[in-house]
C-alpha positions in Angstrom: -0.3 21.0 2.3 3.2 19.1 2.5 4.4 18.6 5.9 8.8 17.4 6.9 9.2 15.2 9.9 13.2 14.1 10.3 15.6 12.8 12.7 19.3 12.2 12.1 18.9 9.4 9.9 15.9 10.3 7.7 13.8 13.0 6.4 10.3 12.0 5.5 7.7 14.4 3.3 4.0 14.1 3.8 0.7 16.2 2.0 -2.9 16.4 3.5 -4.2 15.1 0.4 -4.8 11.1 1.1 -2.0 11.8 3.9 0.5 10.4 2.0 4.0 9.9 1.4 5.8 12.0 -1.1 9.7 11.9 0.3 11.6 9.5 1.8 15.7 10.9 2.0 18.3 10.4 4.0 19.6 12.8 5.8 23.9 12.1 5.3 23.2 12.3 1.7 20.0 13.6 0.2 19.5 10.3 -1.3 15.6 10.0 -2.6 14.0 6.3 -1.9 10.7 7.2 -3.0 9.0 7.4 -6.2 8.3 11.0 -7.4 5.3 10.6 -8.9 6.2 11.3 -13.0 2.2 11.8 -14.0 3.3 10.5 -16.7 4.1 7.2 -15.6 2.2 6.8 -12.4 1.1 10.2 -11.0 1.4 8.7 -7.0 3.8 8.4 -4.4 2.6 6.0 -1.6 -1.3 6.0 -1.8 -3.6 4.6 1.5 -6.0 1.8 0.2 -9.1 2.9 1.9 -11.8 1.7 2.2 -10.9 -0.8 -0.8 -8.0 -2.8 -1.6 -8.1 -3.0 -5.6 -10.4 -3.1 -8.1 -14.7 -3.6 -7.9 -16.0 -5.7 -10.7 -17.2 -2.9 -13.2 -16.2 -0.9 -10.0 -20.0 -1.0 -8.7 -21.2 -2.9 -5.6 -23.9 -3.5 -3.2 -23.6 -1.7 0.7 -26.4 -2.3 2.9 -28.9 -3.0 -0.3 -28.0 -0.4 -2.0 -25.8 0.2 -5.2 -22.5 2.0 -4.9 -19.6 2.7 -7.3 -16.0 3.2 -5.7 -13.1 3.3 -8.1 -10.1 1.7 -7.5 -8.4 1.7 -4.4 -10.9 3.5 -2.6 -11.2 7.1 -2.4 -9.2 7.8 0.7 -5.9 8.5 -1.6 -8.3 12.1 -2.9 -9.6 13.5 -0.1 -7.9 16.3 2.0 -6.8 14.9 5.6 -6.4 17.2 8.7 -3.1 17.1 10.9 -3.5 16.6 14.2 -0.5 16.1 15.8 2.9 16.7 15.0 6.5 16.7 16.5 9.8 16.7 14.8 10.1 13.2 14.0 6.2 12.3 14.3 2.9 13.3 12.4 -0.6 12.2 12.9 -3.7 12.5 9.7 -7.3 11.9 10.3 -9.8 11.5 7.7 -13.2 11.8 9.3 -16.7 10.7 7.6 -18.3 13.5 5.9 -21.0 14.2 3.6 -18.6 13.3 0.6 -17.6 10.3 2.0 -21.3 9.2 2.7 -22.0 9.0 -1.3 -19.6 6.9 -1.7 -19.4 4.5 1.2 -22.8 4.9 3.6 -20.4 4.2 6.6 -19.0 6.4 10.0 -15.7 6.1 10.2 -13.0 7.8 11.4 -9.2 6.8 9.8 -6.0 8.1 11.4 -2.6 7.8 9.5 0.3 8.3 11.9 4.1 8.4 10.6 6.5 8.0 13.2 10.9 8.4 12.8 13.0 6.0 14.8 16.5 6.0 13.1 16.6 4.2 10.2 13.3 3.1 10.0 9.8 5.0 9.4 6.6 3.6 11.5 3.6 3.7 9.7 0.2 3.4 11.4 -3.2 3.0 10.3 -6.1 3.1 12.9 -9.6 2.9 11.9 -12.7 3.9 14.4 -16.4 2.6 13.6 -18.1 5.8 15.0 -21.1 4.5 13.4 -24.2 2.6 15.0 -23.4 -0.5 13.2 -20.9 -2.9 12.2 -18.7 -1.3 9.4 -16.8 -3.1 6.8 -13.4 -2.1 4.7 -10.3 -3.3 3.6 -7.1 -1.0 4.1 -3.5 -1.1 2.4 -0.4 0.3 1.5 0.9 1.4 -1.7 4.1 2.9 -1.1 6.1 3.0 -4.7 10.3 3.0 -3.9 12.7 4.4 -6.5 14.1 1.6 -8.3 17.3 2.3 -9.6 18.0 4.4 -6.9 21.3 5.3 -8.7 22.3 7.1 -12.6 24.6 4.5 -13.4 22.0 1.2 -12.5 19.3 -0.1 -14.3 16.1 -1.4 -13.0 17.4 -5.3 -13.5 19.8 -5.1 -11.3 18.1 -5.0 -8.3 16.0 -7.9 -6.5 13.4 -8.3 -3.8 14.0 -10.8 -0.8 11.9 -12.2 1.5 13.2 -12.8 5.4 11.7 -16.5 4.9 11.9 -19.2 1.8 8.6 -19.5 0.5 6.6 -21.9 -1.6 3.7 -19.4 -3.3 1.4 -18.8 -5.9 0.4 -16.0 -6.8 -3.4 -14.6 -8.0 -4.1 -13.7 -11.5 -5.4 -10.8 -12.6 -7.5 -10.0 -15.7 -8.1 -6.4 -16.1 -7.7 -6.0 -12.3 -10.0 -8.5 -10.7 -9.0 -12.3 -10.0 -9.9 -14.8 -12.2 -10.0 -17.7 -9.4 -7.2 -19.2 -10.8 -3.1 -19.4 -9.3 -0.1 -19.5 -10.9 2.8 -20.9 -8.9 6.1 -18.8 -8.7 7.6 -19.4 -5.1 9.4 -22.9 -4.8 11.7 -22.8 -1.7 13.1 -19.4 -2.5 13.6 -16.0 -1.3 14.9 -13.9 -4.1 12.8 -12.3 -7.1 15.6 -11.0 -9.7 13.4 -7.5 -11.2 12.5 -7.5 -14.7 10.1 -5.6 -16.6 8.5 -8.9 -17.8 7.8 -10.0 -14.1 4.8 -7.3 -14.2 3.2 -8.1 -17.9 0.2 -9.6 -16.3 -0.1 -6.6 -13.6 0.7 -7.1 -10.2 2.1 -10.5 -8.4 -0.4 -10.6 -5.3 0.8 -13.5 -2.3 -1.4 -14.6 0.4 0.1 -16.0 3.8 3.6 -15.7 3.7 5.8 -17.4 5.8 8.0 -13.9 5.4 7.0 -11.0 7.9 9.5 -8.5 5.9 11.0 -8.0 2.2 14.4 -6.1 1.0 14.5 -4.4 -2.4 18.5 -5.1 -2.9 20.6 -4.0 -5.6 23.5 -6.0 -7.1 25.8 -3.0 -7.3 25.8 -1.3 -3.7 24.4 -2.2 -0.2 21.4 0.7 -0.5 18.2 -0.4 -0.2 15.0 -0.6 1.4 13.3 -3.4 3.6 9.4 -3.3 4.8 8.1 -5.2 7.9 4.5 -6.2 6.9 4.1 -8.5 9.9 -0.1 -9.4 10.3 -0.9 -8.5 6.7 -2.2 -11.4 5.3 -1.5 -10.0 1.5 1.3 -8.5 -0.3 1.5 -6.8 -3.5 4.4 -6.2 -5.9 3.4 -4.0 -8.5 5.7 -1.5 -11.3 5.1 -0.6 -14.9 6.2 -3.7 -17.4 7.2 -0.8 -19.7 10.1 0.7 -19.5 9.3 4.2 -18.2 8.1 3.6 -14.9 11.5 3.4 -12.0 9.8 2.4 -8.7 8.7 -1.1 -7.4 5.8 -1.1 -5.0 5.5 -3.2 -2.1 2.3 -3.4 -0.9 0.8 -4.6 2.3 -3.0 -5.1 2.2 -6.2 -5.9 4.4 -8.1 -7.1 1.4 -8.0 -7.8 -2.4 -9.8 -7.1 -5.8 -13.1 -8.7 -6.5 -12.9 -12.2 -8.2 -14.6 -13.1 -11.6 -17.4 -14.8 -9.8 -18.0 -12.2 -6.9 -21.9 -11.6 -6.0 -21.2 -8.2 -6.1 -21.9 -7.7 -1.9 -19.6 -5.2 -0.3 -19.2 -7.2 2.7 -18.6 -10.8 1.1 -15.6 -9.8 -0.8 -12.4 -12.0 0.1 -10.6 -10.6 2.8 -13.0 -7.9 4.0 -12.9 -6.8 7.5 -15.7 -6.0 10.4 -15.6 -3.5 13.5 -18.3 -3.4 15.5 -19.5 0.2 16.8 -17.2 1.9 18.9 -14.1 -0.7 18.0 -10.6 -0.1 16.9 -8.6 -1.9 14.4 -5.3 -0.8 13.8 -2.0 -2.2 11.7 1.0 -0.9 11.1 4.1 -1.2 9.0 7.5 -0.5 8.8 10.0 1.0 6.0 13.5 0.5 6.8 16.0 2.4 4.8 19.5 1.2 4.0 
């Protein structure tokens, strides 16, 4: 079920299914930043990373001595959310353990995903409760894909992503979607990425502890554009289609990563996982800011 939240800046679209994002326009001008999900090319808007970030090594693992398989990304994205709150320019989801969930990941948890309007910018909150008797792990992202040319008369290369801070980064390699423990470097003292199809050949370009709490996807040829605030996430994804039919760069803030080549296969040891004790909160948030 699709749900509208707005305010005098923005209008923002949102479906039970994996709660997620499926509209982001402003409201002077009907002007679409998000992806619209061409099945296609990439049948998703802005997907929630839950309870895995990426990709399992032959996508089985090992929970509590016992053997699991959890595709990629988790399975949070395809299962129907309730609403429990909602305002005009504020909606609350909750995905609850259930019997589904159980097969696939033997934890109690309940997972709220509230979006929240203040002007320009759209607050997006994840909060996860271990309702379980003992410690839980998971990894939680974003995956929000943004229209890219946002414009008829632009092409893709003539936008760019920029980071608030210069960097000096390498970035993970991927081989089929898990890590092959090596780096590559690509950030020397900068802040811009020009956008080319060629930048995503080898998949996506994954950074670990930026100096950057925020990044702008610019174009050359207006001042439109979007920036996210990923402040505490210690990963970022930048992911689109090297081919020439996918229009949307993701930026993607993540609690966790892929396995790596040489992973043991244990749920719980994989880079980047987090803990919550029973009865604890964790919570992040980020923010999309539309120019």
């Amino acid at each position: 079920m699709n749900s509208t939240i707005y305010n005098d800046f923005l209008t923002i679209d949102a479906d039970t299914k994996g709660a997620e994002l499926s509209s982001i326009k402003t409201i002077k001008d009907n002007l679409e930043y998000l992806w619209q999900a061409d099945p296609k090319v990439w049948g998703r808007h802005a997907p929630i990373l839950f309870p895995l970030v990426g990709k399992l090594k032959e996508d089985k693992t090992i929970i509590e001595g016992e053997n699991y398989s959890m595709g990629q990304h988790g399975f949070a994205r395809d299962f129907e959310f309730q609403i429990i709150g909602k305002t005009a320019e504020s909606i609350s989801y909750q995905l609850l353990c259930n019997e589904e969930t159980l097969k696939k990941y033997p934890y109690k948890f309940n997972l709220l995903v509230v979006y929240t309007l203040i002007e320009n910018k759209l607050d997006i909150t994840y909060k996860i409760k271990n309702i379980d008797e003992k410690v839980i792990y998971f990894s939680i992202g974003a995956h929000p894909g943004f229209a890219c040319p946002l414009f008829e008369n632009e092409k893709f290369e003539d936008y760019y992503l920029e980071f608030s801070d210069k960097e000096n980064a390498d970035i993970y390699l991927l081989e089929e979607g898990i890590f092959s423990g090596k780096k590559e470097p690509h950030l020397k003292e900068d802040t811009i990425i020009p956008i080319t199809r060629e930048l995503f050949i080898n998949d996506a370009l994954v950074y670990e502890k930026l100096n950057s709490s925020s990044i702008s996807l610019n174009s050359r040829k207006h001042q439109r554009g979007i920036k996210v605030d990923f402040q505490g996430f210690p990963y970022l994804g930048i992911w689109s289609r090297p081919q020439g039919d996918g229009d949307f760069v993701c930026i993607e803030p993540w609690f966790g990563l892929s396995d790596f080549k040489d992973s043991d296969g244990i749920y719980k040891n994989k880079k980047g996982m987090l803990s919550l004790e029973p009865d604890k909160f964790f919570d992040c948030k980020f923010i999309i800011e539309v120019n």
